[in-house]
N, C-alpha and C positions, 0 to 999 in steps of 0.2 A: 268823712273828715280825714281820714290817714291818706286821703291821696291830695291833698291840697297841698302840703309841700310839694310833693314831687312836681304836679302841675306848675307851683309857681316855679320853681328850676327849672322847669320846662320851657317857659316863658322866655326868663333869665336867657336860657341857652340861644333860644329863636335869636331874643332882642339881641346878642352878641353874633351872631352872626350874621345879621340884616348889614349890623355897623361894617365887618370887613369885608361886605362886598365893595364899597367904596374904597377897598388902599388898593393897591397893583397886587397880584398875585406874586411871591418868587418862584422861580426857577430853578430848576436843578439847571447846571452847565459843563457839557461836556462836549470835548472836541469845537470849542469855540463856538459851540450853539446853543442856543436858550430849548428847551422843552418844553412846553405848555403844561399846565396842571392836568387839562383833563388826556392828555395822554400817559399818565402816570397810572401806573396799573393802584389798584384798589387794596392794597394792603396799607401799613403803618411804615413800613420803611423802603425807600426805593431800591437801599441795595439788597437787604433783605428777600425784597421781591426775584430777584434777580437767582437767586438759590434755591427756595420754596414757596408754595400755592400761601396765595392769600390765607387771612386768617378770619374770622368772623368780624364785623364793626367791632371798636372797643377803645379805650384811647391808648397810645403807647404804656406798655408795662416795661418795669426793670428785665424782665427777659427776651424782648426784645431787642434793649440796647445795649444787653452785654452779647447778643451772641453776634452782634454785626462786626466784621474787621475790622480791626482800628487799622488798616493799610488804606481804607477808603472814607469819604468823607457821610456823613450819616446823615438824612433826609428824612422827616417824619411830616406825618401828616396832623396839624390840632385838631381836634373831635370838637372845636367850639367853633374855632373861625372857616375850617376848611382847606385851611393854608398849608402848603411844605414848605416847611421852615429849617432851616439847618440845628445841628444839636447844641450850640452853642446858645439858641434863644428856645429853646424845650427848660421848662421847670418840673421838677419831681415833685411830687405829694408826699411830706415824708411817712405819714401814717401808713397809704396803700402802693406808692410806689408807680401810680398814673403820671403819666406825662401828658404836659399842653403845650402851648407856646406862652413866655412868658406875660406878655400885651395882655392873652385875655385872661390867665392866671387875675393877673392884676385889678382890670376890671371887673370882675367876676366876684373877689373879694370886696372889691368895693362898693358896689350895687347892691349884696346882698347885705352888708353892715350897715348901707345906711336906708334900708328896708326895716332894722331893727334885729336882725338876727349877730347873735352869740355864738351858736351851732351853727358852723357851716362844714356840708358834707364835701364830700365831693365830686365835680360839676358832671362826671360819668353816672347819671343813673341807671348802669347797668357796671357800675364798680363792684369787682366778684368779693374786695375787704370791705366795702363799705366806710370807707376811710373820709375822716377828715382833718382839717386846718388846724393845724398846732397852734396855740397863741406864739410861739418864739418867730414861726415862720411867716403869720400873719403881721405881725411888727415888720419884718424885713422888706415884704413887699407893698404896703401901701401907705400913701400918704400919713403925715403925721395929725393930723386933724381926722382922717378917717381912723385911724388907732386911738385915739382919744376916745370917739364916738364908741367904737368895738369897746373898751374898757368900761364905759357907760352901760354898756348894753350886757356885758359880762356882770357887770355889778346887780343890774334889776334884775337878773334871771338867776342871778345864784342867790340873792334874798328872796327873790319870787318860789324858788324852790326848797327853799331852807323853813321849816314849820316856827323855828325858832327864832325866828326875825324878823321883821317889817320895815315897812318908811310910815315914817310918823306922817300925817297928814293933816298937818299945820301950814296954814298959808305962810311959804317962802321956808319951808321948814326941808331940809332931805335928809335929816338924819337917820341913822340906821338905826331901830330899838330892837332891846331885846323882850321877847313873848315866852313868857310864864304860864304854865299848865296851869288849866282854867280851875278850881276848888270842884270840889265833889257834888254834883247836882247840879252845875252852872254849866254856863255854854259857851261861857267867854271869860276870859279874865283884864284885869285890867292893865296898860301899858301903858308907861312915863317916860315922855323923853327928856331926859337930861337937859335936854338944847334950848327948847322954847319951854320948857315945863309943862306942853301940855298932857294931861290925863285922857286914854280914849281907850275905847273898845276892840278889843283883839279880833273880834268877828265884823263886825260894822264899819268900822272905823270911826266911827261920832265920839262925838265928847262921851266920858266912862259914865252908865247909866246904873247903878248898884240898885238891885233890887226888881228892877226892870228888863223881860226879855227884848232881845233886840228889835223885836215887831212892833212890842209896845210901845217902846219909846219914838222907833219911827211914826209911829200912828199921832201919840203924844205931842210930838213935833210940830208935824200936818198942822193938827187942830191947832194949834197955839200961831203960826203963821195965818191961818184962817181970821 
């Protein structure tokens, strides 16, 4: 089970890359000639390259891009799409300080919000901070309709995680209730939403059964639909 994330970013990362085999690669250019990608030596910065041996895969880190001279113009490679992109379309991660190319930044967030994810890490899974997507910076870069969706998804996961909370589950009902320590000897307590008024079960969800453990009354149910 603990590797199923990773797997699905895995995925995520392939399907993002499949896509930008279809755009033109850029070019570093220099002395009025274009350079092909796969002659670009294998590190994260071409000029970088230029002064010292490659560096292990990884995506661009903040130490990378502060030690490159700002007399020359700075060329990274994205670890999503493949691409050398100039640094002016590189975005930072602000948590770990990764760099990508802004495009797949973007799709990357997008894909996986409306996947239904809240937590999104970041798309290096060999990130040595383990960093992820701020909400302030995830607002910045995606659509206004997929930030809606994210704030949806913020919401079920932080009642989904909160003991102290629930969604009522009342047809057309989404209110937020609050969940009361069950009495001494019980296993549920009961919860009232203000909204629709109805009364249910903190463990079940079903209409509040007093008296009754939640098996029984399921079982009770059964038989009476019978």
């Amino acid at each position: 089970m603990a590797q199923q994330p990773r797997e699905k970013r895995r995925s995520l990362l392939r399907w993002l890359v499949s896509r930008s085999r279809d755009r033109k690669t850029p070019a570093a250019t220099a002395n009025n000639g274009s350079v092909p990608l796969a002659s670009l030596p294998k590190s994260h910065t071409y000029s970088g390259a230029c002064c010292k041996a490659p560096r292990a895969q990884r995506s661009l880190s903040v130490y990378d891009v502060e030690q490159v001279s700002s007399q020359r113009p700075l060329l990274a490679l994205c670890r999503l799409c493949l691409t050398v992109v100039p640094s002016s379309a590189l975005y930072r991660v602000t948590h770990c300080g990764c760099y990508f190319c802004l495009q797949c930044t973007r799709q990357y967030l997008t894909v996986s919000i409306r996947d239904g994810n809240a937590y999104i890490p970041c798309p290096d899974d060999k990130c040595p901070s383990g960093g992820i997507f701020e909400s302030s910076e995830i607002e910045q870069l995606v659509e206004r309709d997929v930030w809606e969706l994210y704030l949806r998804c913020k919401l079920n996961r932080d009642v989904e995680m909160d003991p102290n909370q629930t969604w009522c589950p009342g047809p057309g009902c989404e209110s937020i209730c609050r969940v009361f320590p069950p009495l001494r000897d019980c296993e549920a307590s009961p919860v009232h939403c203000s909204k629709c008024k109805l009364t249910f079960c903190s463990s079940c969800k079903e209409r509040w059964h007093a008296y009754q453990s939640c098996d029984e009354f399921r079982r009770q149910f059964s038989e009476d639909e019978l």
